[in-house]
matplotlib code that plots the C-alpha trace (Angstrom):
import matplotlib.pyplot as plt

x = [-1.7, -4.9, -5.7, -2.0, -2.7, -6.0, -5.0, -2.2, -4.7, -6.7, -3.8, -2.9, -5.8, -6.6, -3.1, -3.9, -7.0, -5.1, -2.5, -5.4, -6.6, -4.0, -3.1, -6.3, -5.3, -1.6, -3.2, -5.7, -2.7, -1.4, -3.8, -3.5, -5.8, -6.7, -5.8, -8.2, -8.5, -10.3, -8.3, -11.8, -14.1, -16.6, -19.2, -18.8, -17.3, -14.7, -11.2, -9.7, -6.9, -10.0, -10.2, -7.0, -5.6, -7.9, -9.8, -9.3, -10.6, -10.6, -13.8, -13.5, -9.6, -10.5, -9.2, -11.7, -11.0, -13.1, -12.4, -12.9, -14.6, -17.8, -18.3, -18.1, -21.7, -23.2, -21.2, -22.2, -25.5, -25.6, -22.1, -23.4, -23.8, -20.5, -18.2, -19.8, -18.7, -15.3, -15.4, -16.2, -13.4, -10.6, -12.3, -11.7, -8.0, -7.4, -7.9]
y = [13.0, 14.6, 11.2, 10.8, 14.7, 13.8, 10.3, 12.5, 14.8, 12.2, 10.1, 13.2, 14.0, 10.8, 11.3, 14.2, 12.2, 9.4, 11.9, 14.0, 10.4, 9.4, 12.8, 12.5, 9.4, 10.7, 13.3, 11.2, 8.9, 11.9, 12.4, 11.5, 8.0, 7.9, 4.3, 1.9, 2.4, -0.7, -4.2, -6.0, -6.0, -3.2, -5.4, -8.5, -8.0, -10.6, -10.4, -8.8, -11.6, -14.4, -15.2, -14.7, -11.3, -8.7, -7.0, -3.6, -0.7, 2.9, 5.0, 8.4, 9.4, 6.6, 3.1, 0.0, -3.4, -6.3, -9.7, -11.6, -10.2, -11.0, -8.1, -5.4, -6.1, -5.3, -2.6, -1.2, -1.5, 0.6, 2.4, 5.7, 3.5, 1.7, 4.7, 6.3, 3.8, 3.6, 7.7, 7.1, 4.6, 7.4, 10.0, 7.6, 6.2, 9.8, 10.3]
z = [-23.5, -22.2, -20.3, -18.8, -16.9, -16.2, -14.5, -12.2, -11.6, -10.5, -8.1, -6.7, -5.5, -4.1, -2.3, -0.8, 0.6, 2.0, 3.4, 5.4, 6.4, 7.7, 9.4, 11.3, 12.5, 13.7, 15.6, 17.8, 18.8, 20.2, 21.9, 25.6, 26.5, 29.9, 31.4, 32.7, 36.6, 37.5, 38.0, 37.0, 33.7, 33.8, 32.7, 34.2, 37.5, 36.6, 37.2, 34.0, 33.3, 34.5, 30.9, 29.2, 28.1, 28.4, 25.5, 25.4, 23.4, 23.6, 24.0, 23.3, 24.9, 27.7, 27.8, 28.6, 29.3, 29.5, 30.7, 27.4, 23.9, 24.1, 27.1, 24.3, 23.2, 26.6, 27.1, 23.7, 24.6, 28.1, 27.4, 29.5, 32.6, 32.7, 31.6, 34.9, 37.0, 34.9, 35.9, 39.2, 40.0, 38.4, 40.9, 43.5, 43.0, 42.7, 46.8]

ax = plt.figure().add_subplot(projection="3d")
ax.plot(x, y, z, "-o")
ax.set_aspect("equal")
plt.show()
C-alpha cells in the first residue's frame, strides 16, 4: 500500500510538471509575433518563394523567413546583424 501512495505521489507531481510545461508554452503563443516585413530572405537576398516554400522560424516575438533551410545556419551564426536589417525594414514599411 505504501508503494501504491508513493507511485501517485510520484505521477502527480510529474503532472503538475507537464501541466506548467505546457502552460509556458500556451502563454508564448499568445504572445503577439511580429510578421516578417521583407518579401526576400534576410540572408541570401533571394526571393523568398525562389526555392519552394519558405522556412520560417520565430526569433524571440519576431517572425524570419529564409528562402530555403539551409539559410538558418548563417543566420545563426551573425543573428545581431540580420535582425537589424529585419528591424530596419519594419521601421521603414512603417512610413
Amino acid at each position: 500500500m505504501k508503494l501504491n501512495k508513493a507511485f501517485v505521489g510520484a505521477a502527480l507531481c510529474g503532472g503538475l510538471t507537464v501541466a506548467t510545461l505546457f502552460g509556458a508554452d500556451s502563454k508564448q503563443a499568445k504572445e503577439k509575433v511580429t510578421p516578417y516585413p521583407l518579401e526576400k530572405c534576410v540572408v541570401s537576398g533571394e526571393k523568398l518563394d525562389s526555392m519552394g516554400k519558405p522556412f520560417v522560424i520565430t526569433n524571440g516575438t519576431q517572425e524570419v523567413k529564409f528562402c530555403c533551410k539551409g539559410c538558418l545556419k548563417d543566420f545563426n551564426k551573425d543573428k545581431a546583424t540580420f535582425m537589424k536589417k529585419i528591424e530596419q525594414a519594419a521601421k521603414n514599411e512603417k512610413k
